[in-house]
Every structure is written in structure tokens, then in C-alpha cells.
ZATOR-925770 format. One record per residue (C-alpha): chain; x negated, y negated, z negated; residue number from 0. Coordinates in steps of 0.05 Angstrom, whole numbers, padded with zeros to 5 digits, always signed. Example, Ala and Ser with C-alpha at 12.3 -4.5 7.8 and 13.67 -1.06 7.14 Angstrom:
["A", [-00246, +00090, -00156], 0]
["A", [-00273, +00021, -00143], 1]
END
This chain:
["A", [+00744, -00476, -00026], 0]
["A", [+00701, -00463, -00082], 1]
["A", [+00645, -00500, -00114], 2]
["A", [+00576, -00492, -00079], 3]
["A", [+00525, -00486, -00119], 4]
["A", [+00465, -00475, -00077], 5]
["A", [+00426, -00508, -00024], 6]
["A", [+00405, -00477, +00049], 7]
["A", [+00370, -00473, +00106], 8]
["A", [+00392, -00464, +00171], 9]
["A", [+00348, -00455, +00233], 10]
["A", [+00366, -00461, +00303], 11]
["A", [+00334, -00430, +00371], 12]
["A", [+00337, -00425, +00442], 13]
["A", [+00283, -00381, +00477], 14]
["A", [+00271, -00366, +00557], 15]
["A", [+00302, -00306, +00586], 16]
["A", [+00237, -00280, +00609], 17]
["A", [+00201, -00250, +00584], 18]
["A", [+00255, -00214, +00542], 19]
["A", [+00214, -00193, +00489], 20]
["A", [+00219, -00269, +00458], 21]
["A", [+00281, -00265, +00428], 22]
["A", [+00255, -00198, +00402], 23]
["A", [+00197, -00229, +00367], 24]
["A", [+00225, -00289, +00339], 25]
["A", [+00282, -00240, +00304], 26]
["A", [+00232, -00200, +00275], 27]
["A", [+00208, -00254, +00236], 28]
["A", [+00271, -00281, +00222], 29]
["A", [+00290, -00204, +00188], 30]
["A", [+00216, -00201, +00160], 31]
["A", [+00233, -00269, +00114], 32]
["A", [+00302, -00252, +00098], 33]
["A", [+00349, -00288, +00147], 34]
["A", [+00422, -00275, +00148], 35]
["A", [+00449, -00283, +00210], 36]
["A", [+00512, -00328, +00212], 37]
["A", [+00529, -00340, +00291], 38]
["A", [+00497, -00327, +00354], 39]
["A", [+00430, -00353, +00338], 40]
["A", [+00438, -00399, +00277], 41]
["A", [+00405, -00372, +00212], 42]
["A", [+00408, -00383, +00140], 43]
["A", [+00357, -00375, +00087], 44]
["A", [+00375, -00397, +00012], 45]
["A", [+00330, -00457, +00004], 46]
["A", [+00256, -00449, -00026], 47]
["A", [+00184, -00489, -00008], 48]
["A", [+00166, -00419, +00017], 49]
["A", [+00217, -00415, +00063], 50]
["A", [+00219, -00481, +00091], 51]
["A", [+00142, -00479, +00106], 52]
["A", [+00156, -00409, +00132], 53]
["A", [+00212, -00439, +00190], 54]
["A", [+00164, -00501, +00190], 55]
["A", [+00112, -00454, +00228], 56]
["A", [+00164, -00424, +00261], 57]
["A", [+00197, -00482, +00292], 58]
["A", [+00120, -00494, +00319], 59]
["A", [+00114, -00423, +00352], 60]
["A", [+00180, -00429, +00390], 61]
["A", [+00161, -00485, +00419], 62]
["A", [+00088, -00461, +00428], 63]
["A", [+00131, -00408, +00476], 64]
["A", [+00174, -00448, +00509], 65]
["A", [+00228, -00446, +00472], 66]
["A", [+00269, -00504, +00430], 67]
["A", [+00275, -00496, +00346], 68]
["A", [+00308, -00531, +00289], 69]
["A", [+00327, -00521, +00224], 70]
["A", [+00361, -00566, +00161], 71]
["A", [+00363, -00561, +00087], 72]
["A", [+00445, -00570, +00071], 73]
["A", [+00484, -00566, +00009], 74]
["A", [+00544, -00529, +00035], 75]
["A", [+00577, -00493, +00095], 76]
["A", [+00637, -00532, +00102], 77]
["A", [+00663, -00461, +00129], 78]
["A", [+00639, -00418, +00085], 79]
["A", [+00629, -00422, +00005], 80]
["A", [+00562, -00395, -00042], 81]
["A", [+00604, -00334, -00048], 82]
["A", [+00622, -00321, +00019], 83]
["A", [+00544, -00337, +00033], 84]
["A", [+00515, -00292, -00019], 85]
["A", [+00557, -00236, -00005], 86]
["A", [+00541, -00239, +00068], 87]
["A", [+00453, -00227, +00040], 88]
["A", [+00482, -00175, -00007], 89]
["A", [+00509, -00135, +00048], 90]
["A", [+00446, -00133, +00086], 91]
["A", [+00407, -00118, +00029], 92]
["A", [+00452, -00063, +00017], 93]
["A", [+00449, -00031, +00082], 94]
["A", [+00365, -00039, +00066], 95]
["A", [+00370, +00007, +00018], 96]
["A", [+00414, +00054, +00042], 97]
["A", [+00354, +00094, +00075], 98]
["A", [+00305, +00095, +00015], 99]
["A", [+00359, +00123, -00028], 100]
["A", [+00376, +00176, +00023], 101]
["A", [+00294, +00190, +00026], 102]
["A", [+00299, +00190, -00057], 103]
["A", [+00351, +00236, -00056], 104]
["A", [+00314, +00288, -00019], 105]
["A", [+00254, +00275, -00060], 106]
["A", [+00293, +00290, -00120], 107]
["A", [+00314, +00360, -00094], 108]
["A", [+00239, +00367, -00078], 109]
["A", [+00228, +00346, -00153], 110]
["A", [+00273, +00390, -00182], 111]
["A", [+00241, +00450, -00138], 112]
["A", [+00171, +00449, -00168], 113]
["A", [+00200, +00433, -00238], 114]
["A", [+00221, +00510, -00226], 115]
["A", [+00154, +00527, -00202], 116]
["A", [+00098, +00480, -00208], 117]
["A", [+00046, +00475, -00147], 118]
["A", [-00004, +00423, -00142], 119]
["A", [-00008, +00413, -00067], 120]
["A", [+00069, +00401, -00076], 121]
["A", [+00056, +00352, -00130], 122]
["A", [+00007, +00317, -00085], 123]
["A", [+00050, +00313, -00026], 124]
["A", [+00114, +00284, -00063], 125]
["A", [+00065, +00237, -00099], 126]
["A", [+00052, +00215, -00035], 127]
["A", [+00113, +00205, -00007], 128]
["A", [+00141, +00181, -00070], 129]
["A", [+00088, +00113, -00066], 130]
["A", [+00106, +00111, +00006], 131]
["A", [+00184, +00105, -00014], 132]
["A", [+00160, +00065, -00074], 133]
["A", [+00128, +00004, -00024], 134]
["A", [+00183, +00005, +00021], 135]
["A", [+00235, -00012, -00039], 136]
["A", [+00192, -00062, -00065], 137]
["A", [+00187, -00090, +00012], 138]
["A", [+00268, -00094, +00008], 139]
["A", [+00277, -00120, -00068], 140]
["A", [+00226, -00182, -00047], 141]
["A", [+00281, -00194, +00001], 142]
["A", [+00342, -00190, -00046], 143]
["A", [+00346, -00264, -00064], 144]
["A", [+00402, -00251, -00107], 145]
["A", [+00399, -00180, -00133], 146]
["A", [+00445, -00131, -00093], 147]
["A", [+00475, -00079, -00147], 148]
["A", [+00459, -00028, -00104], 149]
["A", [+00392, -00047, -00108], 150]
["A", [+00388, -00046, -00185], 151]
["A", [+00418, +00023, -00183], 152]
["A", [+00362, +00051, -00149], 153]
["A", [+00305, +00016, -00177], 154]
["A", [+00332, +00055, -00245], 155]
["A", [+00325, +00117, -00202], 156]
["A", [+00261, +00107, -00186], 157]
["A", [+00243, +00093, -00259], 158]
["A", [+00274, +00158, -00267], 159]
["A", [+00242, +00201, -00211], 160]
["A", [+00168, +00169, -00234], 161]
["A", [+00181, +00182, -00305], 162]
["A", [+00208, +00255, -00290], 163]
["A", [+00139, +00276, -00239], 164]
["A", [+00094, +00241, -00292], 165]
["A", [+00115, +00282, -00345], 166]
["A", [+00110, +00355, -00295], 167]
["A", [+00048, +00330, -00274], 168]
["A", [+00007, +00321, -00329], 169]
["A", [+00010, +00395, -00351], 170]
["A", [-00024, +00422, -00297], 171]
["A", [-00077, +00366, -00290], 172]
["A", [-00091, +00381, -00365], 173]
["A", [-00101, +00452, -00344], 174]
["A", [-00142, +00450, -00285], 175]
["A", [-00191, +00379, -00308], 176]
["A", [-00263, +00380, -00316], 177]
["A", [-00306, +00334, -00344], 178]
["A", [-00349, +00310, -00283], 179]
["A", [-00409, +00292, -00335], 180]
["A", [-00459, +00281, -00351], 181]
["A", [-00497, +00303, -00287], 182]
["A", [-00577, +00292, -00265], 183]
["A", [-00596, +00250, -00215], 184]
["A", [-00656, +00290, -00197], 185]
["A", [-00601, +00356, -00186], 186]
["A", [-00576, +00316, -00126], 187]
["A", [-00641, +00295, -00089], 188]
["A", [-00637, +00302, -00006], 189]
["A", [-00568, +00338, -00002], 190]
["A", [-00509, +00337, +00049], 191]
["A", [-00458, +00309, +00025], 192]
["A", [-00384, +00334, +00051], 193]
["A", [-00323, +00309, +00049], 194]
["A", [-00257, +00297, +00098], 195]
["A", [-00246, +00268, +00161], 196]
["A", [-00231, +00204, +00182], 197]
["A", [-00265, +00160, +00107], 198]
["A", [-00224, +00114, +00074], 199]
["A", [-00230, +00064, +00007], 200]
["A", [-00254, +00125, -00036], 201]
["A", [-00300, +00171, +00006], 202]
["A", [-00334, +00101, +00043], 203]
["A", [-00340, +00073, -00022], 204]
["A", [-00368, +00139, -00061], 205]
["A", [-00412, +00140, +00000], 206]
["A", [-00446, +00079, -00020], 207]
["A", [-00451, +00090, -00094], 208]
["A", [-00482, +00159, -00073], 209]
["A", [-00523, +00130, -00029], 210]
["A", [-00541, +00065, -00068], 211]
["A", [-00544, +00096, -00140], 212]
["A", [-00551, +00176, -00140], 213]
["A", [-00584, +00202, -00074], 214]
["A", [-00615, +00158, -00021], 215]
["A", [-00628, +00202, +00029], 216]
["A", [-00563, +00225, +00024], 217]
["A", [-00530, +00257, +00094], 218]
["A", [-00458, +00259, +00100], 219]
["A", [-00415, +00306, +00138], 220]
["A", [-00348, +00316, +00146], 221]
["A", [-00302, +00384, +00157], 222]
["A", [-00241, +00409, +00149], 223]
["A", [-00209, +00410, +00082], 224]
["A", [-00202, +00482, +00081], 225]
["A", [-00270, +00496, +00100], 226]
["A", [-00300, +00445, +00039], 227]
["A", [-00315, +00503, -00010], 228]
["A", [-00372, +00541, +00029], 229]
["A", [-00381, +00497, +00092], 230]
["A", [-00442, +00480, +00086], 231]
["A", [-00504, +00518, +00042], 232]
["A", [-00518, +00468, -00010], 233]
["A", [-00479, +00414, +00007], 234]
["A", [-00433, +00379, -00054], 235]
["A", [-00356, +00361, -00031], 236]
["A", [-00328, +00296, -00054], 237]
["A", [-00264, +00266, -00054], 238]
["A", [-00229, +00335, -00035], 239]
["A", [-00186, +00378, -00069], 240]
["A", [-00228, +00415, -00121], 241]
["A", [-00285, +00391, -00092], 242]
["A", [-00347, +00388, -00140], 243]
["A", [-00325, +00304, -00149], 244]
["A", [-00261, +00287, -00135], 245]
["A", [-00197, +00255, -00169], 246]
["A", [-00187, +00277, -00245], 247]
["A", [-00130, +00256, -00280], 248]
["A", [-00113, +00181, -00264], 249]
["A", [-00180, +00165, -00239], 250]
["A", [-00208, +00161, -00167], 251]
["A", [-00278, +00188, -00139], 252]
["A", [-00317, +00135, -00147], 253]
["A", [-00293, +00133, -00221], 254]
["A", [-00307, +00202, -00225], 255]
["A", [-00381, +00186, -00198], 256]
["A", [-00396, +00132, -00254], 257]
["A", [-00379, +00168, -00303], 258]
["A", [-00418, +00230, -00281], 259]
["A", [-00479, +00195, -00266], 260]
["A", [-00477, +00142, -00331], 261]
["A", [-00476, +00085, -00272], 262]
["A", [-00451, +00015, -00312], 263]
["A", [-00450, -00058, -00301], 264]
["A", [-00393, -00113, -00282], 265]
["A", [-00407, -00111, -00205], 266]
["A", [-00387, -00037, -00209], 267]
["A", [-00344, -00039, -00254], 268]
["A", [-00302, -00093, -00210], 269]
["A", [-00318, -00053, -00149], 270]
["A", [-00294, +00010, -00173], 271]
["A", [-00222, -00026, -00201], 272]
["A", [-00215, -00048, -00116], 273]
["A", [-00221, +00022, -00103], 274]
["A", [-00173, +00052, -00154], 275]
["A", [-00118, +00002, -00132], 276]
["A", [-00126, +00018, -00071], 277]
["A", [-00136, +00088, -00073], 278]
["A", [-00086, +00112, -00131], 279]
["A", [-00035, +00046, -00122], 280]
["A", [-00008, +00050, -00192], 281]
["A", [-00022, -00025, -00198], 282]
["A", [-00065, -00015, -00258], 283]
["A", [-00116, -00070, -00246], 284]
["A", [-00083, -00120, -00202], 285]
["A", [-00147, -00132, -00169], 286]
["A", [-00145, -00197, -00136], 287]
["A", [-00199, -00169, -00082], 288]
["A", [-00155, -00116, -00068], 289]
["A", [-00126, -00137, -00006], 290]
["A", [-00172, -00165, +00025], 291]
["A", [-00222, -00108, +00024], 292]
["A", [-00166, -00059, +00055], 293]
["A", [-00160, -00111, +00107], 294]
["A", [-00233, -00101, +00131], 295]
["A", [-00227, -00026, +00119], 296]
["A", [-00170, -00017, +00160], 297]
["A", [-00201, -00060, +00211], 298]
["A", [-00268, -00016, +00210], 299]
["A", [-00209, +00049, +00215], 300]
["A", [-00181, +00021, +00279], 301]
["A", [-00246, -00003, +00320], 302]
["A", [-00303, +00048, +00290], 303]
["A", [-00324, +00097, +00345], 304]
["A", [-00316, +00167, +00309], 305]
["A", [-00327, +00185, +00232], 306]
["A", [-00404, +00170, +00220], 307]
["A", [-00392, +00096, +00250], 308]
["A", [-00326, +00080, +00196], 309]
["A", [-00369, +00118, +00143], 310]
["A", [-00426, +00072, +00156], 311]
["A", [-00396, +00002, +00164], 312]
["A", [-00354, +00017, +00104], 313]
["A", [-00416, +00037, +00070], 314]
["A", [-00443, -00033, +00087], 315]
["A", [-00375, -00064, +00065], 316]
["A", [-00393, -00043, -00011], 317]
["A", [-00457, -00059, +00005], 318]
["A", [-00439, -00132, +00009], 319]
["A", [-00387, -00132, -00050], 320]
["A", [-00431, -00108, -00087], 321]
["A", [-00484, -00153, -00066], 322]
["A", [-00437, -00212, -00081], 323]
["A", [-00410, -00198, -00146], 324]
["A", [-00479, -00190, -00174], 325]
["A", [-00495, -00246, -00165], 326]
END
């Protein structure tokens, strides 16, 4: 047998029969940290603090169910070697992948399409999809304690894809970008504002700064995206395709809106970095109050009666951030 070189964890469980979704649950978790399955319902995790308190909680909610839980740090399988082990993550790591290279693959053909014949919605759409694809790798690689080849070979594709729809897409961004300033605050006095349905990070945060900042008796409304151009007489579209503010180059709405408007200082400044990583997800500030803000966000999405409610509790969300990094 060969020489082991690692240490493990091995966790143990018995659950009711009824009700049959327990088992369910408790594997969920077990595939959500990583587990390997190795018999029946024994699993192993390579050893870490992380994982250990994660089994530690664990242990506690099986029992909390009425179930029985265990689990051991050990040097070796007497079994099995490190090899045997680590091929047996590899493998379902591998398998991980297997669908996010298939999506990649059609992406690619997608790709290669509007490299042909450019079209912005088209760019938008596989931008889209290609974050979308992007998270769910990154989901999977957190998971591949010890690095899958397979997993390597398509983290160069993706390199490749993102370096490849960079490069098409900045020519016709160059083409079609405005600057959005400077612009009047006394242009903008009493007007409805329009923009799409159902407001995330960037329209419930522009709200605010319009609001706040640019026009406080500002009414918002909100309409079809194909109807934004004339919808309503007067009214100014934001955060909507060509809309009269909306995304330019690598920046959001709200970034478009400072910089119209001359609106500085660190509170905004910080504010409008949350809503560019959340909005654009290209990582480029690493906010720390990132996640937290989407949290409430997507809470307000789920509960909020109909458009105007979100739009108005998120409005109040800024409200606060703002409130409490100006201090």
C-alpha cells in the first residue's frame, strides 16, 4: 500500500425513515461542502478547520432531527491509499464540470456567430450567460480540493472565451458611447423617471441618488423595455438600453449618474463600488459590503408587494448606507 500522506475526515449518519426528505437534506449539504461518498452513508472530507467546524454543526442538526451523527479526523484508510482517495474527489469533480463545459461549448459557437456579425443585444445576452457559467465554475473549482485536470483545462477556456468577447465588444461600445456629462440639475426638476420592471441593485440605487441628489420630487415609473423611448412625454429612462442614463462602457447607472451630475464624496463613492460589483460582477472592487447588501435586496425582491414597494424599500436601503458611511 502506498504512503499516505494526508489526513481525513470521515462522518457518519443515521436519519428516520420519515419523513424521507431527511436523508435528502443532510446529502445536500454533504455535496454542498465537498463530500466524497465512500460507503453507504460514511463520508470523507480531506481534513481542514473549515471542514471540521462545518461536520461539527452538522453532527448538531442530525441530532436536532432525530437522527444519530459522527465523524473522526484519521490519517489513513487502511483500505484505501491518498491515491485511491484523491482520485475518487477528482472523479466527482470531473463529472462537475462536465456540464459547464458543454454550456461553454455552445457559448463559443454563439461567440464565434456575432464575431461574423456583431449585435449588441447578442453581446448582452452571452455576457450574461457567460457570468452565469462563469459563477457556477467558480462554485465547482472551490470544491476541487486537489485540482482536477479537467478542471484546469477549462478554466483556460474561459480565459480564452472572456478574452475573445472583450476584445469584440469593445468596438461597438466605442462606437455607440456617450459622455453622460456634464448635465444641470435644474434640467431635471419634477420629472418621471422610467425605467424596467421588477428594480434591482442599479435602478433602486439610481433611484435614490436621483431622488437624494438630482430631483426630489422625482416619480418613478416603470414599462416595458420596448416602450422606454417615447413612453411617457417627458419622462428620462434609466438603466435601459439606450436609455438617456444607462451603462457606458464598464460602468453601471449609478456611475453614469455621478459623473453626469458632478456628485463626489467617499460615502458615494463606496456606495456606488457595492453597486458596480454587484451589478457588472467583474470583481473590480471586491467590495466587502457587497454581499451583504444583495442579501437585503434580494430579500426586499422576494417579499415587496409589486414594483413601487421594492423600488421604495430599496430606495431606503441606500438611504441608510449612505447614512452610515457618512458618518
Amino acid at each position: 500500500m502506498s504512503q499516505n500522506i494526508f489526513n481525513w475526515l470521515l462522518f457518519f449518519y443515521t436519519v428516520p425513515a420519515k419523513p424521507g426528505n431527511l436523508r435528502m437534506k443532510v446529502w445536500r449539504r454533504l455535496l454542498k461542502m465537498g463530500a466524497a461518498s465512500l460507503k453507504g452513508s460514511v463520508y470523507i472530507l480531506p481534513f481542514s478547520e473549515d471542514h471540521q467546524e462545518a461536520l461539527h454543526w452538522l453532527t448538531g442538526e442530525v441530532s436536532s432531527l432525530g437522527g444519530e451523527a459522527a465523524f473522526a479526523k484519521v490519517e489513513r484508510i487502511e483500505t484505501m491509499g491518498d491515491e485511491e482517495i484523491v482520485a475518487l474527489f477528482q472523479a466527482q469533480r470531473e463529472n462537475d464540470y462536465v456540464p459547464i463545459a458543454a454550456a461553454l461549448e455552445a457559448l463559443e459557437v454563439q461567440l464565434s456567430s456575432l464575431e461574423q456579425q456583431p449585435d449588441i443585444k447578442g453581446l448582452e445576452r452571452v455576457k450574461g450567460a457567460f457570468q452565469k457559467l462563469h459563477k457556477d465554475f467558480r462554485a465547482v473549482q472551490g470544491l476541487d480540493f486537489f485540482h482536477c485536470p479537467p478542471g484546469a483545462v477549462l478554466q483556460k477556456r474561459l480565459e480564452s472565451f472572456e478574452e475573445r468577447f472583450t476584445k469584440l465588444a469593445a468596438q461597438p461600445r466605442e462606437k455607440r458611447a456617450k459622455p453622460a456629462g456634464p448635465r444641470s440639475k435644474e434640467d431635471y426638476q419634477g420629472k418621471v423617471w422610467v425605467t424596467r420592471r421588477r428594480p434591482f441593485v442599479d435602478r433602486m440605487a439610481s433611484a435614490w441618488l436621483i431622488r437624494r441628489f438630482i430631483d426630489p420630487q422625482a416619480r418613478f415609473e416603470f414599462l416595458e423595455s420596448d416602450r422606454m423611448a417615447a413612453a411617457v412625454p417627458g419622462g428620462v429612462s434609466f438603466d435601459v438600453p439606450d436609455g438617456d442614463f444607462t451603462h457606458e462602457q464598464d460602468r453601471c447607472t449609478f456611475e453614469v449618474l455621478l459623473e453626469a451630475f458632478g456628485l463626489r464624496g467617499k460615502a458615494l463613492r463606496k456606495i456606488a463600488e457595492v453597486v458596480h460589483d454587484l451589478d457588472l460582477k467583474d470583481g473590480k472592487f471586491a467590495n466587502p459590503l457587497a454581499s451583504g447588501v444583495e442579501s437585503i435586496l434580494l430579500g426586499i425582491r422576494k417579499t415587496a408587494q409589486n414594483d413601487d414597494a421594492a423600488l421604495e424599500e430599496g430606495i431606503a436601503v441606500f438611504a441608510r448606507l449612505y447614512a452610515a458611511l457618512s458618518k
